[in-house]
C-alpha positions as CSV (number, residue, x, y, z in Angstrom):
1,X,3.6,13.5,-8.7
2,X,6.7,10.8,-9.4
3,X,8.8,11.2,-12.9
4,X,10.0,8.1,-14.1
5,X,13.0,7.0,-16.2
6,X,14.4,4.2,-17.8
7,X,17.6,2.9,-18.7
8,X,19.8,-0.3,-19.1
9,X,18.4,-0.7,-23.2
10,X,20.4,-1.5,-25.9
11,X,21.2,-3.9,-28.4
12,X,21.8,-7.6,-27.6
13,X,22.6,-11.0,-29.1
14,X,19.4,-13.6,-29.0
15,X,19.6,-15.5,-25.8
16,X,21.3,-13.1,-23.8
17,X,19.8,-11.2,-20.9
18,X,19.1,-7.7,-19.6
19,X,18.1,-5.9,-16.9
20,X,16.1,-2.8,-17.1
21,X,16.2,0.1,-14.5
22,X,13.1,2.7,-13.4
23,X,14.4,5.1,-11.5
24,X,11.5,7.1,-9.5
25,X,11.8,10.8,-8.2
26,X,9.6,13.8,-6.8
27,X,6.9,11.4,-4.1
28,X,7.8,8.6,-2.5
29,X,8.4,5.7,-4.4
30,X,7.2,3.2,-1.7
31,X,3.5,4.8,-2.6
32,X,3.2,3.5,-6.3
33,X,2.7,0.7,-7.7
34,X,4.7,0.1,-10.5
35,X,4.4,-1.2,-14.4
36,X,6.1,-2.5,-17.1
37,X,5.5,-2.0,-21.0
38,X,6.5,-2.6,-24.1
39,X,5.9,-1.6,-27.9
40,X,7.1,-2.4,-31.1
41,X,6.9,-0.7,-34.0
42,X,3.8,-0.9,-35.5
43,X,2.0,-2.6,-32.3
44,X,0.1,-2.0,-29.2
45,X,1.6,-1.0,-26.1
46,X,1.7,-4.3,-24.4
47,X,1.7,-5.4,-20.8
48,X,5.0,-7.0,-19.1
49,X,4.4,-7.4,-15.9
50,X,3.8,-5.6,-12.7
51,X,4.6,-5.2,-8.7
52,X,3.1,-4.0,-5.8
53,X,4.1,-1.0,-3.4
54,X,6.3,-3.6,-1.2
55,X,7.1,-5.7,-4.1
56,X,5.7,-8.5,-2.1
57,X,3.3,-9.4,-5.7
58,X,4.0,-9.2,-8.6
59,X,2.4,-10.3,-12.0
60,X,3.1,-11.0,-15.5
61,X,1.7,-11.5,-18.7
62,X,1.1,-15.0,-19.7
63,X,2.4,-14.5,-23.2
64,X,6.1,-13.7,-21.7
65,X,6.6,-17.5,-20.5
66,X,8.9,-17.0,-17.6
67,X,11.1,-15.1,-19.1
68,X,10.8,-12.0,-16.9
69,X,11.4,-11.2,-13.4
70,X,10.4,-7.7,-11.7
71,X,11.1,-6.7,-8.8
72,X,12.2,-3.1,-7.0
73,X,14.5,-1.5,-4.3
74,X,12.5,1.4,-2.9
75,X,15.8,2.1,-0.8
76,X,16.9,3.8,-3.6
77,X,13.9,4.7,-5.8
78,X,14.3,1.8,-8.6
79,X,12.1,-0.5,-9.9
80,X,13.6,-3.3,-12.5
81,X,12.9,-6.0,-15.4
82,X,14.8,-8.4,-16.0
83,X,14.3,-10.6,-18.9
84,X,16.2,-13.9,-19.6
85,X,16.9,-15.6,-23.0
86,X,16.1,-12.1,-25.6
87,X,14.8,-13.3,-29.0
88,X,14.6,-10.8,-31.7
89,X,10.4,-10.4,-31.4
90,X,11.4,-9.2,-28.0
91,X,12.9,-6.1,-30.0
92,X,10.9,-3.0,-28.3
93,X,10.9,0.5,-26.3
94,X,10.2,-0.5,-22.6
95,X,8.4,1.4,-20.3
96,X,7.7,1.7,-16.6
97,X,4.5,3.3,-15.6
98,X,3.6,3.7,-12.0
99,X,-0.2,4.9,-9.8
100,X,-0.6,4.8,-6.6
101,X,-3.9,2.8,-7.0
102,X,-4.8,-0.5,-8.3
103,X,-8.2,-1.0,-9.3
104,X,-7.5,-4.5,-10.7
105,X,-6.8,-3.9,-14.1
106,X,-3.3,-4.0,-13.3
107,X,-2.3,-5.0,-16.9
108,X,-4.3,-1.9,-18.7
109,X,-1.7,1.5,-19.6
110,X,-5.2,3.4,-18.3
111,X,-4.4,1.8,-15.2
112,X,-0.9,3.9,-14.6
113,X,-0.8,7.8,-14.4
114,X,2.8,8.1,-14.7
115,X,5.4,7.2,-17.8
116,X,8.9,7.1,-18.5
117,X,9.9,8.3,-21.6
118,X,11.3,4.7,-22.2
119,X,13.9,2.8,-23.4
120,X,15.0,0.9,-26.5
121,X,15.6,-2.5,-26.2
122,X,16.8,-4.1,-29.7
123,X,17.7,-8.1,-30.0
124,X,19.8,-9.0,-32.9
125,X,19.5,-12.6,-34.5
């Protein structure tokens, strides 16, 4: 069992850059791998990006063009996204998920057993 949350949302200019926080507690952190979501209103929940137990891989979703980085401090629990150059269609809630198993469809939500309630990312034009 791990409960997730997220934080660092908010609303932003275009073009300027966030970083979002997934703080883990309950089972060690170190044991999940950990993913990133995001939906907006109206739309699927969509894959981010993702990173292994070590955070020694990590991969994204070719539709976000370089403009996201993930990576994680198990030190203290936290996994984070941050994402370069916001444009409005960027406006979403983020998630973190996390499962301590990969079966290779890293970039599927029935992949991940364990959600944050999310948090609200909103890019102004």
């Amino acid at each position: 069992q791990v409960a997730l949350v997220e934080s660092g949302g908010g609303l932003v200019q275009a073009g300027a850059s966030l970083r979002l926080s997934c703080t883990a507690s309950g089972d060690t952190f170190s044991d999940y791998y950990v993913g990133w979501f995001r939906q907006a209103p109206g739309k699927e929940r969509e894959f981010v990006g993702a990173i292994s137990r070590r955070g020694g891989s990590t991969t994204y979703a070719e539709s976000q063009e370089g403009r996201f980085t993930i990576s994680r401090d198990n030190a203290k629990n936290t996994a984070f996204l941050q994402v370069y150059s916001l444009r409005p269609e960027d406006t979403a809630v983020y998630y973190c998920a996390a499962t301590a198993h990969w079966s290779g469809r890293t970039n599927h939500r029935e992949e991940y057993d364990y959600w944050g309630q999310g948090t609200q990312v909103t890019v102004s034009p």
